[in-house]
Structures are given as structure tokens and as C-alpha cells.
N, C-alpha and C positions, 0 to 999 in steps of 0.2 A: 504494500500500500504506500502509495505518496503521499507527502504532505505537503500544502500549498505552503509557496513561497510568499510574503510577503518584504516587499522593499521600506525600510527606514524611508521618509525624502530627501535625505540628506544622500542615501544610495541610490536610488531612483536618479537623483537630480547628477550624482559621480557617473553613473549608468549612460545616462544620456549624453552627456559632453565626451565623452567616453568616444562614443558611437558616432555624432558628430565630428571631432577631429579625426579617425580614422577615416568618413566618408571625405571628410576635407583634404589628406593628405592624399588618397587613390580612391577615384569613384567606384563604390562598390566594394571598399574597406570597412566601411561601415554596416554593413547587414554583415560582412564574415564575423566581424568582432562578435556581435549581436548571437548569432548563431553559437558561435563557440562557448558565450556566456551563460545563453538558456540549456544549452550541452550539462554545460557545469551544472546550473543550479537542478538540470532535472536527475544529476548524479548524486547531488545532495540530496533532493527530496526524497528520491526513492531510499536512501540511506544516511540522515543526517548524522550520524555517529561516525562516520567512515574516517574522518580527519580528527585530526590531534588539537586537542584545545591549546588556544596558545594565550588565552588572557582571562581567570574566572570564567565563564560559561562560555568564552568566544571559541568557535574553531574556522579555520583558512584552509583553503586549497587553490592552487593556481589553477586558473584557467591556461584550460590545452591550447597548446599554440601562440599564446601572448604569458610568456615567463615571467613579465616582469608586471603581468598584472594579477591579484588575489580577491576573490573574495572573502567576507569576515564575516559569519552567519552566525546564529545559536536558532538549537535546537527549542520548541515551545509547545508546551499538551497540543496544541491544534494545528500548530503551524512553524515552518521555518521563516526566522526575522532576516531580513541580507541589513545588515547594517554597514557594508562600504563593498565599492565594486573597487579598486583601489589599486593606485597603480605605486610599487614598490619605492619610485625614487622619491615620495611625496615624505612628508614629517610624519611618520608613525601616529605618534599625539594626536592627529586630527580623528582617525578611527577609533582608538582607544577613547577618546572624550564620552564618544557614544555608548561606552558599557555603561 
């Protein structure tokens, strides 16, 4: 059984600009990234425990294909939270705030 994702807006809003500069740097960079992402989050949902917590309840997994981008989800009775779609070179702190 999956469990729906829901997005932080503060990950939603990392998500989008995400998707955005990719489709801005190669037309049609942007739905790959997009693609690879819901890849990821539907490996999480079918299994949110699969990854190693890395902060109190947070756990991360790289999205396949883009290494230096992560998601930071926790697992919830009803649902998975994505609290940052997150790209590695950024100040850590900004994800972390959101625990």
C-alpha cells in the first residue's frame, strides 16, 4: 500500500523553481527532472522507511539521476510530508528549520 505524499510549501514552492531552471537551462529539462522526482517520491511512498533518518524523524534519498539533488520527507499515520526537494550545494539550515 502507498501512502500519499504531501508537499511542505516551502517544498512544493523548492519543487517548482527546481523544474523551472532545468526547463530554463534545456527545453524539456524540466518535465525529466519532474519525472525523476515523482520516480523518487513514489519509491518513498510505496516504502517510507527504506532510507536512513538523518535528522529526528527526517529521512533523504537522492533523486536518481540528479546526485546533487535530495529529498527530506518523514514518514506520518496517513501520509508522507516532503519537507524540501533540495539541492545539496544550498545551506543545510534552510531544510533543517522545517523539523
Amino acid at each position: 500500500m502507498s501512502l500519499p505524499t504531501e508537499f511542505r510549501t516551502e517544498a512544493q514552492d523548492e519543487y517548482n523553481e527546481a523544474i523551472d531552471w532545468f526547463e530554463a537551462f534545456r527545453p524539456g529539462g524540466g518535465a525529466r527532472f519532474e519525472a525523476a522526482v515523482e520516480a523518487t517520491l513514489a519509491r518513498i511512498a510505496a516504502n517510507p522507511r527504506m532510507h536512513a533518518v538523518v535528522l529526528a524523524d527526517v529521512r533523504k534519498t537522492v533523486v536518481s539521476g540528479y546526485p546533487y539533488y535530495c529529498v527530506y520527507y518523514r514518514e506520518r499515520p496517513a501520509d508522507v510530508e516532503v519537507l524540501s526537494v533540495f539541492h545539496t550545494s544550498r545551506d543545510p539550515s534552510i531544510w533543517q528549520a522545517r523539523v
